[in-house]
C-alpha positions in Angstrom: 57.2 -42.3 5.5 53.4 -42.3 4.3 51.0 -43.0 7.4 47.5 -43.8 5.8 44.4 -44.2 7.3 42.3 -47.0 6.9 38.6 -46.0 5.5 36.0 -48.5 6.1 33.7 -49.6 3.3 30.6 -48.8 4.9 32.2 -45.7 5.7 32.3 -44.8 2.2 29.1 -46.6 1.4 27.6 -44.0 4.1 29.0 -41.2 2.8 28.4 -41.8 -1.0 24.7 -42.2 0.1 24.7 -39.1 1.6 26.2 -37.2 -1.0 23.6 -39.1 -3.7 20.7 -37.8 -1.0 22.2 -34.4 -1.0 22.4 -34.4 -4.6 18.4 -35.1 -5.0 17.5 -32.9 -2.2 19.1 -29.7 -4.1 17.6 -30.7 -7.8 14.4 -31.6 -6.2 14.1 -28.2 -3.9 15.3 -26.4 -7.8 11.6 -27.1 -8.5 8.7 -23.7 -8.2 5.3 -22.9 -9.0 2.6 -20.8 -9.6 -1.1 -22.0 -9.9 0.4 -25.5 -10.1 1.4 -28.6 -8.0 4.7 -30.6 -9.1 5.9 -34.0 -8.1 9.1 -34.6 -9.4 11.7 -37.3 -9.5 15.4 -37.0 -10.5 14.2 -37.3 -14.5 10.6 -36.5 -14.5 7.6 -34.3 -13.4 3.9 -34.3 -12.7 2.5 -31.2 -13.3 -0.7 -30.6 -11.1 -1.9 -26.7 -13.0 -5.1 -25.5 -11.5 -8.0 -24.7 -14.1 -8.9 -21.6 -15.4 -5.5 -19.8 -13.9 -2.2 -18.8 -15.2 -0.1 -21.5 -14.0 3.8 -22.3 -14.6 6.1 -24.6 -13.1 10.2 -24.6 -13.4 10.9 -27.8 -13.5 14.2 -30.3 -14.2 15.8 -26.8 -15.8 13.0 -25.3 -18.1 9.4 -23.3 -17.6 6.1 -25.2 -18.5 3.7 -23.2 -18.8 -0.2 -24.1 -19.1 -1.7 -21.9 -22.1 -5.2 -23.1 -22.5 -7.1 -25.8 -22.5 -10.5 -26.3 -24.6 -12.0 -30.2 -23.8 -9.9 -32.4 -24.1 -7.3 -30.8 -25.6 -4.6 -28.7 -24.1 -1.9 -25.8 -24.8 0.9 -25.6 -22.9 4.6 -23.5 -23.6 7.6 -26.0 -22.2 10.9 -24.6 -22.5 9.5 -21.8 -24.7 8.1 -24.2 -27.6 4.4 -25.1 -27.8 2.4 -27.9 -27.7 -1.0 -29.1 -28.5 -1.9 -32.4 -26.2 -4.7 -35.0 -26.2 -5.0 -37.3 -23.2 -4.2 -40.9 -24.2 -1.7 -39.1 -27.2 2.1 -40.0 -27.3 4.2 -38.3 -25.7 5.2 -35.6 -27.9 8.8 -34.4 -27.9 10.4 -31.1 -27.4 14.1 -29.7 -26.2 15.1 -32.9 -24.6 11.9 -33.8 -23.3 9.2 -36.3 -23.8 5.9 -34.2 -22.7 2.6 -35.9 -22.5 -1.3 -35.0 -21.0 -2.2 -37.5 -17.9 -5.7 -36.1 -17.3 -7.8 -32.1 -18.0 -11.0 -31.6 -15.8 -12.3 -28.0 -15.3 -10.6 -27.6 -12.0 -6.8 -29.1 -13.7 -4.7 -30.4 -16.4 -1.9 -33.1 -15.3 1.0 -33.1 -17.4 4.1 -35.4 -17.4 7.5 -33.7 -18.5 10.3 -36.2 -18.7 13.8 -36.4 -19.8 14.5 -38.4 -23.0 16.8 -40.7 -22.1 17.5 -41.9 -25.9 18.4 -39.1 -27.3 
């Protein structure tokens, strides 16, 4: 004879929710810095990178990298390729990414890194 317990559905609402929390908490804590800020959601990232430094970021599983920035225009290395970006351009993409230039000042360059969900 098989004796089964009865699981209640919020039970297992509750614990799926954790899990999913869990889950986020661990990719979102996989994120690090160095002369830079991040922000990031399950698939994207603001990059903060502080002006006139070395910065990098590891973010959703790859290195971005801020190489130089000259006006308006910006260098950065994500996942090892390199970019030229304009503010206002589309976003441009690279390894799985769509990578794109919110805002350069003299004090930081904002860039977006997100997954590309069509491909």
């Amino acid at each position: 004879m098989t004796i089964r317990r009865a699981t209640s559905a919020p039970a297992r609402r509750a614990a799926g929710l954790l899990a999913g929390l869990a889950l986020g908490a661990a990719l979102l804590a996989g994120c690090s810095s160095e002369g830079a800020e991040t922000d990031c959601g399950l698939d994207a990232c603001t990059i903060t990178f502080d002006g006139g430094v070395e910065a990098s970021a590891r973010i959703l599983g790859v290195e971005a990298k801020l190489v130089g920035a000259d006006g308006d225009q910006v260098t950065v290395e994500v996942a090892g390729e390199q970019l030229s970006l304009t503010v206002g351009q589309q976003a441009t993409e690279v390894a799985g990414f769509q990578v794109s230039l919110d805002s350069v000042t003299e004090q930081q360059v904002v860039v977006r890194v997100a997954r590309d969900l069509s491909a």
